[in-house]
C-alpha atoms as one frame of an Amber mdcrd trajectory, in Angstrom:
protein
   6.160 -12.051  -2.395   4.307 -12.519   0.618   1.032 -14.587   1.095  -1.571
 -12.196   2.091  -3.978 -14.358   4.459  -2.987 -12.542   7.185  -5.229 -10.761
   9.793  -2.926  -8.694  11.885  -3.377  -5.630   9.524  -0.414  -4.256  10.999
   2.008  -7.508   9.921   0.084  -6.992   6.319   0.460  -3.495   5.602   4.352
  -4.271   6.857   4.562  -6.708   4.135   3.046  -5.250   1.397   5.442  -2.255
   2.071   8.098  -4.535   2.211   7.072  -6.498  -0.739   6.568  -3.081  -2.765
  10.309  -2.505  -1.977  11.589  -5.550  -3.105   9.524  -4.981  -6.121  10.833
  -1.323  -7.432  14.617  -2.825  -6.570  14.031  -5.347  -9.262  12.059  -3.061
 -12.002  14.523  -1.755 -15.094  15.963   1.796 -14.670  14.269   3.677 -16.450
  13.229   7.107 -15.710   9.584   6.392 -15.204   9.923   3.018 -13.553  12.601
   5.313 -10.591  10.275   8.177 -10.550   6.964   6.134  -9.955   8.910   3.266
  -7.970  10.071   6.340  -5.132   6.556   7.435  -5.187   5.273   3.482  -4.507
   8.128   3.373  -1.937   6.573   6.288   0.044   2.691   5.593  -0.550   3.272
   2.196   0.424   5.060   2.472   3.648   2.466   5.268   4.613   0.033   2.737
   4.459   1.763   1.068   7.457   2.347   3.972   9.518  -0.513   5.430   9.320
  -2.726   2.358  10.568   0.091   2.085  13.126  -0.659   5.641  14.233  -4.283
   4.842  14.322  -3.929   2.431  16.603  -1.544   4.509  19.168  -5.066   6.909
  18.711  -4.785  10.416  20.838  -9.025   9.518  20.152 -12.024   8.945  17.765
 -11.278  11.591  15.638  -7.611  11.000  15.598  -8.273   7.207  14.745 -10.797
   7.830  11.523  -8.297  10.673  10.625  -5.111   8.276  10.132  -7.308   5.530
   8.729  -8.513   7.831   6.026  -4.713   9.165   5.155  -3.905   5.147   5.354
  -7.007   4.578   2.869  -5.838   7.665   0.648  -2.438   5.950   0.716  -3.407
   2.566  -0.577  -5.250   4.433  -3.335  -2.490   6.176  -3.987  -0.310   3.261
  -4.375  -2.568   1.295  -6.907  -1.862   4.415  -8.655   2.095   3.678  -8.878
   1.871   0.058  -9.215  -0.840   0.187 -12.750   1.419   2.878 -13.787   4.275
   0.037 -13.425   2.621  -2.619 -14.812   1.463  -0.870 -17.824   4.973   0.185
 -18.836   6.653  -2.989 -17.947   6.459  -6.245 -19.651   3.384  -8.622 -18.129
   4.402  -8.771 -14.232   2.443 -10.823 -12.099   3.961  -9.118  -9.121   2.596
  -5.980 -10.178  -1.018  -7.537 -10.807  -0.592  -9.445  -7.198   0.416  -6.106
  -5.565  -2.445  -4.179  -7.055  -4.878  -6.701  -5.873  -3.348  -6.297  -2.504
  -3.660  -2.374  -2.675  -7.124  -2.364  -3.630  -7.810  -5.158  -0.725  -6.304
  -2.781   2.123  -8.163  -0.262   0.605 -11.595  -2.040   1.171 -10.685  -3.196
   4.634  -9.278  -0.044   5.441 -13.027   1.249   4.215 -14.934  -1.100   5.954
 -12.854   0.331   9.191 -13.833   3.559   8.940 -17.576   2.675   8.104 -17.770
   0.626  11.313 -16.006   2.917  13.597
């Protein structure tokens, strides 16, 4: 898993996409650990493209609008990833990946508050 003292917010989303990945590949096969791991696949990576989006901005309103999906997104994906942990045995990947989640979330926040 990736060390997330990164500032480039772009690089970080990347990697906790990537990292989210890597993640599902490794959970059990169960039917709940596939169903919720495609939904952590997508919510993740929209985290990333979104932000990317808001940075290739058409304008204000276009920025604040992706940052909010990319916001949604991350919410979304803390969603997925408890769901995960609570069903599998004690994961500190899981735990590590929530914490990032609900970090993007917050600076994804503070983003929209300031702009």
């Amino acid at each position: 898993m990736a060390s997330y003292k990164i500032y480039d917010l772009e690089e970080r989303t990347y990697l906790f996409a990537k990292d989210c990945r890597l993640k599902v590949r490794q959970l059990q096969k169960t039917i709940s650990n596939i169903e919720d791991g495609k939904q952590l696949v997508k919510s993740s990576g929209s985290i990333a493209a979104n932000y990317i989006e808001a940075n290739e901005k058409l304008g204000d309103k276009d920025f604040k609008f992706r940052l909010k999906i990319s916001r949604k997104e991350a919410k979304e994906s803390v969603l997925w990833l408890k769901l995960l942990r609570d069903l599998n045995p004690i994961d500190e990947d899981l735990i590590n990946l929530i914490n990032e989640a609900e970090q993007l979330r917050k600076i994804l926040s503070a983003i929209i508050n300031k702009s």
